[in-house]
DRENROMAR-297609 format. One record per residue (C-alpha): x, y, z; residue number from 1. Coordinates in Angstrom, 1 decimal, padded with zeros to 4 digits. Example, Ala and Ser with C-alpha at 12.3 -4.5 7.8 and 13.67 -1.06 7.14 Angstrom:
2
+--------+--------+--------+-----+
!      u !      v !      w ! seq !
+--------+--------+--------+-----+
!  012.3 ! -004.5 !  007.8 !   1 !
!  013.7 ! -001.1 !  007.1 !   2 !
+--------+--------+--------+-----+
***
This chain:
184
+--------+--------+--------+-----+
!      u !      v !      w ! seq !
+--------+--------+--------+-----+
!  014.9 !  010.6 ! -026.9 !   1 !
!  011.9 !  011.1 ! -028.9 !   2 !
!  012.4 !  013.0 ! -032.5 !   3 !
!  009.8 !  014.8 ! -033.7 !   4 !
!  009.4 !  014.4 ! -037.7 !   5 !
!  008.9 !  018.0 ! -038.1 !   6 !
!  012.1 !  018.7 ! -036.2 !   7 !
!  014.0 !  016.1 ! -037.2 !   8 !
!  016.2 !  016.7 ! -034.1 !   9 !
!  015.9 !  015.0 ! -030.5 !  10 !
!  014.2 !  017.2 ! -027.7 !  11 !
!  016.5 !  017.6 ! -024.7 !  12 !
!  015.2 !  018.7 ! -021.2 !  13 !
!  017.1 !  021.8 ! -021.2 !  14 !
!  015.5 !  022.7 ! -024.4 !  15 !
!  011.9 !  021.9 ! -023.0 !  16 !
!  012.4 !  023.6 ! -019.4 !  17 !
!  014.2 !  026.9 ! -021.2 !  18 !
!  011.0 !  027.0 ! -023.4 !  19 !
!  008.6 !  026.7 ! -020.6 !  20 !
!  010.0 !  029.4 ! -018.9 !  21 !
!  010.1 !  031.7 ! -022.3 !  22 !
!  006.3 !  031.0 ! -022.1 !  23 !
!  006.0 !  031.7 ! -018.7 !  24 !
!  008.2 !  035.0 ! -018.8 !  25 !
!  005.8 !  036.2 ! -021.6 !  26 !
!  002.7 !  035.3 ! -020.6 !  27 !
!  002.9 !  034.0 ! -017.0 !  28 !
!  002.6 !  030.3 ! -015.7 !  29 !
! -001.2 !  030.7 ! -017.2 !  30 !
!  000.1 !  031.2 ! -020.5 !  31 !
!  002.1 !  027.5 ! -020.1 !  32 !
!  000.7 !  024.7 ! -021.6 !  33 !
!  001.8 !  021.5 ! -023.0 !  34 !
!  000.1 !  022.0 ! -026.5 !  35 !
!  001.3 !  025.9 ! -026.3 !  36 !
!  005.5 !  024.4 ! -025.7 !  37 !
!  004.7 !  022.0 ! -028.1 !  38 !
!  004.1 !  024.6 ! -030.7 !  39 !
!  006.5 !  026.7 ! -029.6 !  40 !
!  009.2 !  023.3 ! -030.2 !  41 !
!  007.8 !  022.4 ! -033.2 !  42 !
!  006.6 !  019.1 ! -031.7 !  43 !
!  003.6 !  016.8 ! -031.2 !  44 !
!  002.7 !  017.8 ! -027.6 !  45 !
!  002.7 !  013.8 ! -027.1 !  46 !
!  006.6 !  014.3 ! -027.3 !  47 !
!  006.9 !  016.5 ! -024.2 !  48 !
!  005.4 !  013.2 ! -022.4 !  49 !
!  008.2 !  011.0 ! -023.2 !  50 !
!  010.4 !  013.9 ! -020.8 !  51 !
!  007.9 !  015.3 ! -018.2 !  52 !
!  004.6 !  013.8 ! -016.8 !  53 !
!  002.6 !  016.5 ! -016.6 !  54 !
!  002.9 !  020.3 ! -016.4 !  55 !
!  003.5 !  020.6 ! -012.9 !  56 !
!  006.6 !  018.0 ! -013.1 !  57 !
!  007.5 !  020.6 ! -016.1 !  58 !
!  007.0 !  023.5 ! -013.5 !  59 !
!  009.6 !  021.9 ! -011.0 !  60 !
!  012.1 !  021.3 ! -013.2 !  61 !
!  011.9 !  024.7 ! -014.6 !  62 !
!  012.2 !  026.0 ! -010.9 !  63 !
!  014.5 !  023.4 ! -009.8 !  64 !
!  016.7 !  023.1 ! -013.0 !  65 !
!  016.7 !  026.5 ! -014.3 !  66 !
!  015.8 !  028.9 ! -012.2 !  67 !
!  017.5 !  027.4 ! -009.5 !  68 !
!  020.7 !  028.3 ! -010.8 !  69 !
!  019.9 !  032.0 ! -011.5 !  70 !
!  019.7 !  032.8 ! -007.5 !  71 !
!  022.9 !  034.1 ! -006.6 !  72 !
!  023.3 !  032.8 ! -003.1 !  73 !
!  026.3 !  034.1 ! -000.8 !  74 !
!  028.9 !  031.8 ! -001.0 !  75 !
!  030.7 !  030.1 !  002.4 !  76 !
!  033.6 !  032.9 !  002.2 !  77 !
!  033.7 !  033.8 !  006.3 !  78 !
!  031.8 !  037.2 !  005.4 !  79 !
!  029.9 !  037.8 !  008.9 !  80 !
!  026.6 !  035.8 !  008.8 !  81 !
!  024.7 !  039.1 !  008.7 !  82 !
!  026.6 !  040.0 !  005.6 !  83 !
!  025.4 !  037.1 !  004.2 !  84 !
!  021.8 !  036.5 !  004.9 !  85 !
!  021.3 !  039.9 !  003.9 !  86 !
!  022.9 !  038.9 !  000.2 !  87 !
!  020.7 !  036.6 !  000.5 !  88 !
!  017.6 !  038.1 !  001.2 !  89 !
!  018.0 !  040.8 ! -002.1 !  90 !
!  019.4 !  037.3 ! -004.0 !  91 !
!  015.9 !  036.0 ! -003.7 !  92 !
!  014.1 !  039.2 ! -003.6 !  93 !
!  015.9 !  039.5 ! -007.1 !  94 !
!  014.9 !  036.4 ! -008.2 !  95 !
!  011.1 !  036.9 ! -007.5 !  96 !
!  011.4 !  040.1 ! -009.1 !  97 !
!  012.5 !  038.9 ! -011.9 !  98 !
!  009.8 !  035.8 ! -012.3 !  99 !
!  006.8 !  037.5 ! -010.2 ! 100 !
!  004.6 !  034.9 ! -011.9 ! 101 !
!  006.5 !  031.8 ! -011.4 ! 102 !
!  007.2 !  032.6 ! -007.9 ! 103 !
!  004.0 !  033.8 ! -007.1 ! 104 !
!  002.3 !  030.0 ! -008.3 ! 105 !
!  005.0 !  028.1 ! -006.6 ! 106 !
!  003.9 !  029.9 ! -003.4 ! 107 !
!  000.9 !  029.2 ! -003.8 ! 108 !
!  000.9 !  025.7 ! -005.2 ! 109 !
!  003.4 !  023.4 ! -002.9 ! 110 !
!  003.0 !  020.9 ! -004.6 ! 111 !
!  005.4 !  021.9 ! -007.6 ! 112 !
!  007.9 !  022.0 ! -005.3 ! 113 !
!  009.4 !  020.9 ! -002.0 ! 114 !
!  010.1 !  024.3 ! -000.5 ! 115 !
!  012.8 !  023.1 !  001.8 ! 116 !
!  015.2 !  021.5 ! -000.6 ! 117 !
!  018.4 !  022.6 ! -002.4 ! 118 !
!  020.5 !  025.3 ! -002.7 ! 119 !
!  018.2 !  028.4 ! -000.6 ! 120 !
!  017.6 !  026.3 !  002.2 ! 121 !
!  021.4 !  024.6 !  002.4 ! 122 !
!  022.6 !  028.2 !  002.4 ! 123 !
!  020.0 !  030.1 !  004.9 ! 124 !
!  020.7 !  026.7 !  007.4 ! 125 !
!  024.2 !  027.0 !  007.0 ! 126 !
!  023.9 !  031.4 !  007.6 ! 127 !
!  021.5 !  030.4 !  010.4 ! 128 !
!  024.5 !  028.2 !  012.2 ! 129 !
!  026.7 !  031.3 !  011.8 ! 130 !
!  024.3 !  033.3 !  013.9 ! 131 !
!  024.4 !  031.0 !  016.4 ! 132 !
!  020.8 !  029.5 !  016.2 ! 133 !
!  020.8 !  026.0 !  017.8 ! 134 !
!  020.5 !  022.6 !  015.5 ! 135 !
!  016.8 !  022.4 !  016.9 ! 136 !
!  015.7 !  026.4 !  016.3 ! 137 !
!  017.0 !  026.1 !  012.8 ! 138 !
!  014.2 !  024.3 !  011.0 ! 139 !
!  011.4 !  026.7 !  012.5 ! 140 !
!  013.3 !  030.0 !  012.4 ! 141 !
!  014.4 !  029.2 !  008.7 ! 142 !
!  010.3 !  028.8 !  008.3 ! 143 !
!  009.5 !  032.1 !  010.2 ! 144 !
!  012.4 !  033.8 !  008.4 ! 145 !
!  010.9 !  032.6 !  005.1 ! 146 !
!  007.4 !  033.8 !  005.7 ! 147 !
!  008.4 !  037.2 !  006.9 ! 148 !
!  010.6 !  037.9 !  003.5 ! 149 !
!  008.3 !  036.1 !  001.6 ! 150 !
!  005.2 !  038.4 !  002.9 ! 151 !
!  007.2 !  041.6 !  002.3 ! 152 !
!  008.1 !  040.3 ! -001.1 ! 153 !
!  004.2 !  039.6 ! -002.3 ! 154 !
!  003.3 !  043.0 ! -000.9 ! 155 !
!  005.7 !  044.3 ! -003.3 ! 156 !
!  004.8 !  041.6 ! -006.1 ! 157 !
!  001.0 !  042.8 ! -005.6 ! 158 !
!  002.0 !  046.3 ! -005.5 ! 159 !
!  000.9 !  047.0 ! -002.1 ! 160 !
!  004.3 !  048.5 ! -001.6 ! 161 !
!  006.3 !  049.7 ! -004.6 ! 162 !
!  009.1 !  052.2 ! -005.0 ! 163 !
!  011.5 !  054.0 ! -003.3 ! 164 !
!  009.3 !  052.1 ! -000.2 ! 165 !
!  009.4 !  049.2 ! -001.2 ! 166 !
!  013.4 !  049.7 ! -000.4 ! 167 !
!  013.6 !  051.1 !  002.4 ! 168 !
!  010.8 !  048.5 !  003.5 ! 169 !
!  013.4 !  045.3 !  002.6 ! 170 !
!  016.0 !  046.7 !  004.2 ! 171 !
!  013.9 !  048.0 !  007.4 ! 172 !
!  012.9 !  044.5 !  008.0 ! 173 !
!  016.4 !  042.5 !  007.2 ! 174 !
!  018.1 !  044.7 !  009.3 ! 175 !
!  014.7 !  043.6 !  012.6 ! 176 !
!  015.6 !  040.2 !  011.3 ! 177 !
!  019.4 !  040.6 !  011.4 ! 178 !
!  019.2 !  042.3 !  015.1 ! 179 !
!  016.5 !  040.0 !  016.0 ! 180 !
!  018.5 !  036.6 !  015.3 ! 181 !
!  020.5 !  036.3 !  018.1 ! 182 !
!  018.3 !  036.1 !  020.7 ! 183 !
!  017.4 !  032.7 !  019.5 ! 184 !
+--------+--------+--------+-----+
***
């Protein structure tokens, strides 16, 4: 690990990815830039090279890493399936809530992150089995599921929708996507 003489101390990932997202929660991914979390370390910005290639590597980890965690998904406890992928429809409305920015730039830069990986996707397949969608439907249902929350979610985000409405919007259209599952 590279030490940094005015820190004395060795970075760690954790450290650099928790201070990214500081930056980000302050200021928005805009406001995150190598030399800006170098200052913000107490590092020479050449430092953050020797653990991330380049912002957007920096970007993935933070979403991957740490943010990851922070989504409460519904765990495998043989709640009914529409129990669950309504928990986790508000888990990840919650979480994009929380970090409009970041989830707004991952949306619309795929490249910081391969969309269909990890814990969301593992959990909405596994929900989507429940309900009965076939092996083959569950790829492209899981895509139309994801572009119908994630629309209703950037309406909100945007403020297109906001308030009380933006309630009773959500759970209007989990509840079509709930009754609308098993006909596939």
């Amino acid at each position: 690990m590279a030490v940094s003489a005015r820190r004395g101390t060795p970075l760690t990932i954790e450290e650099i990815r928790a201070a990214g997202l500081r930056l980000i929660v302050a200021g928005g991914v805009e406001a995150l830039s190598m030399r800006k979390l170098a200052a913000e370390l107490d590092v020479n910005p050449m430092s953050l090279y020797h653990h991330v290639a380049n912002k957007t590597e920096l970007i993935r980890g933070i979403c991957v890493g740490t943010v990851g965690p922070l989504l409460d998904l519904p765990p495998d406890d043989g709640a009914p399936w529409q129990d669950q992928l309504r928990a986790l429809a508000y888990a990840y409305r919650k979480l994009a809530r929380t970090l409009p920015s970041l989830w707004t730039y991952v949306h619309n830069h795929p490249e910081v992150i391969e969309l269909k990986e990890g814990g969301l996707w593992d959990v909405l397949f596994r929900i989507l089995s429940a309900a009965g969608v076939p092996e083959d439907r569950r790829e492209p249902t899981a895509d139309v599921l994801h572009g119908f929350v994630s629309g209703l979610v950037l309406a909100e985000t945007i403020g297109h929708i906001g308030g009380a409405q933006a309630d009773e919007a959500y759970e209007t259209a989990i509840a079509m996507i709930i009754r609308g599952l098993p006909e596939h």
